[in-house]
Structures are given as C-alpha cells and as structure tokens.
N, C-alpha and C positions, 0 to 999 in steps of 0.2 A: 467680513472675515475677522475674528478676536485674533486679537494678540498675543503673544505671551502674558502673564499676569505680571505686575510689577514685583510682588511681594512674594513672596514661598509659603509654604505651608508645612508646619512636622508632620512625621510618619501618619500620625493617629489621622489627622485631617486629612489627610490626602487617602488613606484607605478607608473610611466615610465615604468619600466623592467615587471613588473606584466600585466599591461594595453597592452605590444607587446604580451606578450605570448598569452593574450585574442583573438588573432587576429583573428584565425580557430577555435573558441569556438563555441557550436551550439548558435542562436540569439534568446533567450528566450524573453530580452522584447519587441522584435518586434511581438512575438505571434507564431514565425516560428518552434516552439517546439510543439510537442504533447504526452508532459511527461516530466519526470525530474525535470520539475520547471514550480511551479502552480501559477500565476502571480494571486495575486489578487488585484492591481492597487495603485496606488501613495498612497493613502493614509496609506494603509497596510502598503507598503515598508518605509513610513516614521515614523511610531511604530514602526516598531520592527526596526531597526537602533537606532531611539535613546533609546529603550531599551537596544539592545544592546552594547549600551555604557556604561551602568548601571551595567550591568551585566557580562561583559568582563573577569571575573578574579576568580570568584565567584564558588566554589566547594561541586557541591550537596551528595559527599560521605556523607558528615555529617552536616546533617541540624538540628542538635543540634547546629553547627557555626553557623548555617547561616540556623535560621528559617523563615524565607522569603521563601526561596527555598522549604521548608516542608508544608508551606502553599501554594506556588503557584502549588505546584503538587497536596496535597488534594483537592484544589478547580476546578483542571483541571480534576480531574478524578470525580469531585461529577459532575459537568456540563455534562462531557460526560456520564457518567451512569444516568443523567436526559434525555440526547437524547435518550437515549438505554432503556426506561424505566425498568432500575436497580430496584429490589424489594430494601424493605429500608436494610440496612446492605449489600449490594453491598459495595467494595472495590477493588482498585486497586494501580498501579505505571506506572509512565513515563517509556519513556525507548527511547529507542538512534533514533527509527527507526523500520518500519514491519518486518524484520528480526530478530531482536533483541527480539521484541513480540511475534512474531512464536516462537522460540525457549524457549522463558521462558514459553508460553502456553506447550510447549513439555515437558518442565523439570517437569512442577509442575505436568502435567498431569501422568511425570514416578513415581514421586514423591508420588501423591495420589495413584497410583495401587498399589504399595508396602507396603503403611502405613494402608490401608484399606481393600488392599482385598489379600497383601501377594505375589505380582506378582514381579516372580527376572527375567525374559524375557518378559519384556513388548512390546508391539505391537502396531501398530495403522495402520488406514483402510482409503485413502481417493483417491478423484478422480485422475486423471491424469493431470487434469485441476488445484488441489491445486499448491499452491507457489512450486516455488522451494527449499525456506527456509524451508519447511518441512523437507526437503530431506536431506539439510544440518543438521537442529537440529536431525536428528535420527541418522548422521554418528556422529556427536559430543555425543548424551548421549543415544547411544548402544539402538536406538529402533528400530526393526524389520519395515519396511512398507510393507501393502500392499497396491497396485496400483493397482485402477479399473477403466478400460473403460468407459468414459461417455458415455450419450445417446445420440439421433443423435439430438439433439437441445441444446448438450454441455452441459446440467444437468450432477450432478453427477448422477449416478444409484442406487439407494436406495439397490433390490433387489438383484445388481453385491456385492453391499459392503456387505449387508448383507450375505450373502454368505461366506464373508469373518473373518468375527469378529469370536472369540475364547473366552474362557478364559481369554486368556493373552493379551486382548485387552486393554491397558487402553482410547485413543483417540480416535473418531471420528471426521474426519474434514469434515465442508460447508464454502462456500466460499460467500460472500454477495456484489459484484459481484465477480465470479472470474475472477481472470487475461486476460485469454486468450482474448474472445469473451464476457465479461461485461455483462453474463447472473445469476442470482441467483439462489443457489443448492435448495431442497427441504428441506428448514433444519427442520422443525417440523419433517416431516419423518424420519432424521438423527439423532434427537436429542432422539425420541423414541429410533430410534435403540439403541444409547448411553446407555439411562436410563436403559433400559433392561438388559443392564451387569454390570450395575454400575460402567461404564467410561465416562469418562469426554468427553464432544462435543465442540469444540471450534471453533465457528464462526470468519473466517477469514474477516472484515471487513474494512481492511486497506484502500483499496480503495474505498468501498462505505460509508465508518461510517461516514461522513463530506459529502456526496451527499442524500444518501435517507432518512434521518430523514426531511432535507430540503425537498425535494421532498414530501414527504408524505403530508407535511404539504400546499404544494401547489395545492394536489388532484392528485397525482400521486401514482397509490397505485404498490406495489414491487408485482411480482408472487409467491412469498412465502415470509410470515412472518419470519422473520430474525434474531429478536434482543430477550432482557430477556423476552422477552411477550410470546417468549415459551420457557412451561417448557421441562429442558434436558439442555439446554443450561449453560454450567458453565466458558465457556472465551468466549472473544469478544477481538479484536485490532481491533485498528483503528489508521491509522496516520491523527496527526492535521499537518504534512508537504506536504501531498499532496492536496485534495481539502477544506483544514482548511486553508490553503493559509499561515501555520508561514514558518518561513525561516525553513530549514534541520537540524534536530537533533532531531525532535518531535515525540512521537506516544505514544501511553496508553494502557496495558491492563487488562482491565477489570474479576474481578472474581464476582459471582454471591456472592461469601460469602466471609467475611473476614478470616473465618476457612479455606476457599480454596486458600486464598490468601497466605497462608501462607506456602503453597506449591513451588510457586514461589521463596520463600529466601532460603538465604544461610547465615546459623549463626555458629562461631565457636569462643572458648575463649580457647583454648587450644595451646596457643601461648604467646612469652614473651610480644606481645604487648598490651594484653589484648581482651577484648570482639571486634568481628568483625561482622558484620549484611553486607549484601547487598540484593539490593532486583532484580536487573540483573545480565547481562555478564561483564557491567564496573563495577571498582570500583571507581576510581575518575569519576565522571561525569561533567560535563560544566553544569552549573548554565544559561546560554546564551540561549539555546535552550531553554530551559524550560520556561525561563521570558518570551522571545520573544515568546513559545507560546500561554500564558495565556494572554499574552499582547492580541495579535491578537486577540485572541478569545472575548476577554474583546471589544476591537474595534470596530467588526463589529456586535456582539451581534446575535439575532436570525434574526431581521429583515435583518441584512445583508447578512448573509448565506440562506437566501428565496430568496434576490435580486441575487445575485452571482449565486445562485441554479439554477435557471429561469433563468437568462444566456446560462448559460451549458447546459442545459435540448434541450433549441429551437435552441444552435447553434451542438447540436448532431443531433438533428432531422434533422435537413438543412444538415449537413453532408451527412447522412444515404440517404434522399432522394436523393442529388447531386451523389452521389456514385452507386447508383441502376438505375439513368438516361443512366449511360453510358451502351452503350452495350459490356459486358466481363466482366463486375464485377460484386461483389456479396459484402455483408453484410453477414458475419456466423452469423447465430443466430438473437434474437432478442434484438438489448440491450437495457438495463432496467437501467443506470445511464451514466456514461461519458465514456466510452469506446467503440471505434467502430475498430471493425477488418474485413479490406477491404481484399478481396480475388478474385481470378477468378472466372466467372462464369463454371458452368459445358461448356466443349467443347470449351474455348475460346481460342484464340490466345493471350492472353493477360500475361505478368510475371511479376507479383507485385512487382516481386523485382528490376527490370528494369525499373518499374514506380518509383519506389521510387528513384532510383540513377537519372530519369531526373528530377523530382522534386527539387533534393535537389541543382543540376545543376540551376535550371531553378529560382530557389528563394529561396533557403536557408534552403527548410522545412528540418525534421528531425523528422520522423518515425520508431519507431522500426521494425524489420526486427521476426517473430518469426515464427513457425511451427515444427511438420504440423499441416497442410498445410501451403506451402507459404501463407505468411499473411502480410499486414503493418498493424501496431498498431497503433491505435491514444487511446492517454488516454487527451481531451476533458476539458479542463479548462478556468475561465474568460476572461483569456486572449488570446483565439484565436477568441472570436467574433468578432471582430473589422476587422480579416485580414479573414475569414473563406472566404465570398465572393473570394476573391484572390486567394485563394488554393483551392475551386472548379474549376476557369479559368484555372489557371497551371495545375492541376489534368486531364481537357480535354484535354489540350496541348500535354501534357506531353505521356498520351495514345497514341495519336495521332503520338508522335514522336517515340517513341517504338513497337509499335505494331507488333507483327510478330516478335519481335527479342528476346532474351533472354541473361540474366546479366550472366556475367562470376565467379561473385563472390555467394555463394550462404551462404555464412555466416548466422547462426542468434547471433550475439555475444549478450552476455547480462552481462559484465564482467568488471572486473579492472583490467585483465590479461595485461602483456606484452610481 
C-alpha cells in the first residue's frame, strides 16, 4: 500500500498525472456514452466551469453563511415545481443526486406514517422495475418492501400492488420513466391507491423530470399523467445532472407541501454545539453543484431544454427504428422519453451482451449491461446525436460479427465495488 508522497507537485504536474490516468475513461464528449454523462454542448460546459470557479469552496450546510446558496436552491426548486405544476405552497430541497432523493422521499415518507397515522413498521409497495435506491433506503431506515411484478409492457401493476398495501403502508412508488425500459407507471392509479391509506406516492422522476415537461411542451403527450396535476401525488425527484445537462452533484426533491417537507429534515439542539437542522444524508454540502446547477438552468432557459429535448426525442426514435431493422433484436417496451433497452428478439441467435463487448471494441461505445433480460441500455442524450448515425453502422457490424456466439462474461455491474 504507497503512501502519500513526500514532496508535492504544481498544477501542471499533477494534471499530467490525472490526464494519463483518463486514458481507459469511457469517451463521453465524443457522444460514445449512453449514460453517465449528459453532454449538453460547449456552451453549458463553459457555465458551469466558470461557475465553478466561483463556487469552488463554498459550504451549503449553513446558508445563513452563505445566502447565495439558500436562494440558488429556492429558486431551483420554485423552477422545478413550475415544470411539475407544483400547486402554490409546493416546497422542497437540492440534494447530492437520485439516490440521495429516493431516500429522503423514503425517510419523510417513514416520517409522515408515524407522525400521522402512528405506524412503528412502516411498509411500502412498488414495482420491480423501481430504482434500486429504493431498496437501499429501506435497508438504511427499517422499511419493509414489497416487490411486485410488472405487466408485460413493463408498467407497474396497479392491481399486483394493490394487493399488496396494508395498514402499514406508508409509500407507494411510480416511476416517470422507469429505469429499465423508459416506459411510464400508471401513476394516477398509484397515486389513488396511495390516497386511499393515507400514504405518501412518490413519483420517481429522476430520469424523466428534465425530458417530459420539454417534451409535452413539444406535443408529445406521456401515457399517463405523471406530475402534481395528479392529485395523490406527494414527492417527485428529479435530477438536474442528467438530462438538465449541470455537471454531477444535482437533483431536487419535490414535496407537494411545505408541511410534508418537513418530513424530509433532521433537527436536533440537544448537543453542546447547539441547534442542528439538515435537510438530507450530507451535512456539509458543496455549494459547486448547486451554482453550477442553477447556473445551467439559468443558461439554457425553456427554449433550450425544447431545443436539446427535440434532439433527444428524434435521435431515440432514429435509435429505436435502426435497432428493430436488424433481424434478432428487439426494443422492450415502448419508450416514452430517452431511454432505449435493446434486447433479443424472441428465437434469435443474437446475445446482446456480445454486441455490446464488439461495440465497445469496434468504437468505444459504452452501454449498460442490465437484466432480465439481457439488455443493453442506452439512456439517450444531446450529445449522441451528432455520432448516432455511426453507432447504428457499428451496431450492424458489430451483430454481424457476433452472431451465433455468446459473451463469456455475463456481469450486469452497476457499482463502485472493487
């Protein structure tokens, strides 16, 4: 195990040393990513850097220091609960990232079943299809799941779940799109259900809450209404670091009330250092993410996120069709925002996940690997219109070269493990 070094090194030397280690990094701004990182083009990335720079050092624990930071999060969260048409007194908070959102959604949700209706084994109901942050925030704050089967067009199942809910339900999850296959739950139906026990529904829309407000507004109408416009609905996330295009560290979520938002904190003055409030998982938070999201957002305004939307929208579609030309694959599902999950067709010879390894051979792409079913993942952003032509050619190639064989490796990793 090395140790620190004795000696230091200036700027130049040490971004030499950083710049080798980039070497085998996936190639996000050549577009040859599909996830990870949401290019939304020169001009973005030259906001938020010199935001960035502004904002480098800056500590949102206490924006009493540093009310900058307390206004760029109320104004980031009043913008997003205007996408989401928030009723008025809608309220929320930043937070690191989807994960971090899911789980504050989970807490306030154990939070509210306790304070309101008395529940010391709280529960909650959702597809198989929801995040896998679910799954984590119930092992971190003791809540029971149940997991139910989706339908064969990858909806959650209303009447599986309903089935399921109790007493001791406080959550119901919809996902707007979910992860897997970028299709949209039934949430009016979910969010009934919800209402009916007096649990909270929390619309995961990390992935689509920066795609379909755009989209709507272009004449793309979603298969089920999503956002505050139905009622039931009492959280929503969304991250502004994936198709909001700020650099990593962004995401919001949403409460319908400020009275429910208030589920979400953690307050305590029973300590020598005095009064403590937080309203996430961190307690120090970076001030960087937050500017540089409000930055961006500030940037490209609505007009932009229509143009960037409409991007994404026709270079999914160009996808989807290039992908259903070939014979032995399949599109699951129908997708409804930026997410396309490419599979076999029934009977083929084809293993997606041996397309994938020539792919990545053959030009650098980088697909998530996920199932079941074997799947590649494409999560569909600005910046693969430019190269999409190219990874439909390689994609035939690529089949071509495979075909008939099958990957040794059948991993679906989705980790930081080592």
């Amino acid at each position: 195990m090395a140790g620190l070094p004795e000696h230091g090194l200036d700027a130049d030397a040490i971004l030499a040393e950083l710049h080798a280690k980039r070497a085998h990094d996936a190639r996000w701004a050549e577009g040859r990513t599909f996830g990870m990182v949401y290019d939304g083009g020169h001009s973005v990335h030259e906001v938020a850097a010199r935001v960035a720079q502004e904002f480098l050092h800056e500590n949102a624990l206490n924006t009493i220091a540093f009310p900058s930071l307390g206004e760029i999060q109320r104004e980031v969260c009043e913008w997003t609960a205007s996408m989401f048409h928030a009723p008025e007194g809608a309220a929320g908070f930043m937070t690191s990232g989807g994960t971090e959102s899911i789980l504050c959604a989970v807490k306030a949700a154990r939070e509210r079943g306790r304070a309101e209706r008395n529940i010391t084994e709280p529960e909650m109901v959702l597809a198989e299809s929801a995040h896998a942050a679910f799954h984590k925030a119930a092992h971190y704050f003791g809540v029971r799941v149940h997991k139910v089967a989706v339908r064969a067009d990858w909806r959650a199942d209303v009447d599986a779940m309903a089935a399921r809910v109790n007493d001791r339900t406080v959550l119901v999850v919809g996902s707007a799109p979910q992860y897997p296959q970028g299709v949209i739950d039934p949430i009016p139906e979910l969010a009934a259900l919800a209402a009916s026990l007096g649990a909270s529904m929390h619309v995961d829309a990390c992935m689509g809450g920066f795609v379909l407000p755009f989209m709507e507004m272009l004449g793309y109408a979603p298969s089920s209404p999503w956002d505050f416009r139905v009622e039931g609905v009492t959280t929503i996330s969304a991250d502004i670091h994936k198709l909001g295009y700020a650099p990593k560290g962004a995401s919001v979520l949403l409460h319908r009330t400020k009275q429910l938002r208030q589920y979400q904190t953690f307050v305590f003055d029973d300590w020598l250092g005095g009064f403590y409030a937080s309203s996430g998982i961190q307690g120090t938070r970076a001030g960087l993410p937050m500017a540089t999201a409000w930055a961006v957002m500030r940037h490209l305004g609505v007009e932009g996120y229509r143009r960037l939307t409409r991007s994404v929208v026709e270079t999914r579609e160009r996808m989807v069709d290039g992908i259903r030309s070939i014979d032995g694959l399949a599109v699951l599902g129908e997708p409804e925002a930026q997410i396309v999950a490419m599979s076999a067709g029934p009977g083929s010879d084809i293993d997606v996940f041996a397309v994938g390894d020539a792919l990545h051979r053959r030009g650098g792409w980088v697909l998530d690997r996920q199932g079941p079913p074997d799947t590649l993942h494409a999560t569909v952003s600005a910046g693969n219109t430019a190269v999409v032509g190219e990874y439909l050619d390689d994609l035939v190639a690529s089949v071509a070269e495979v075909r008939g064989t099958r990957a040794d490796d059948r991993s679906t990793n989705y980790a930081t493990l080592e």
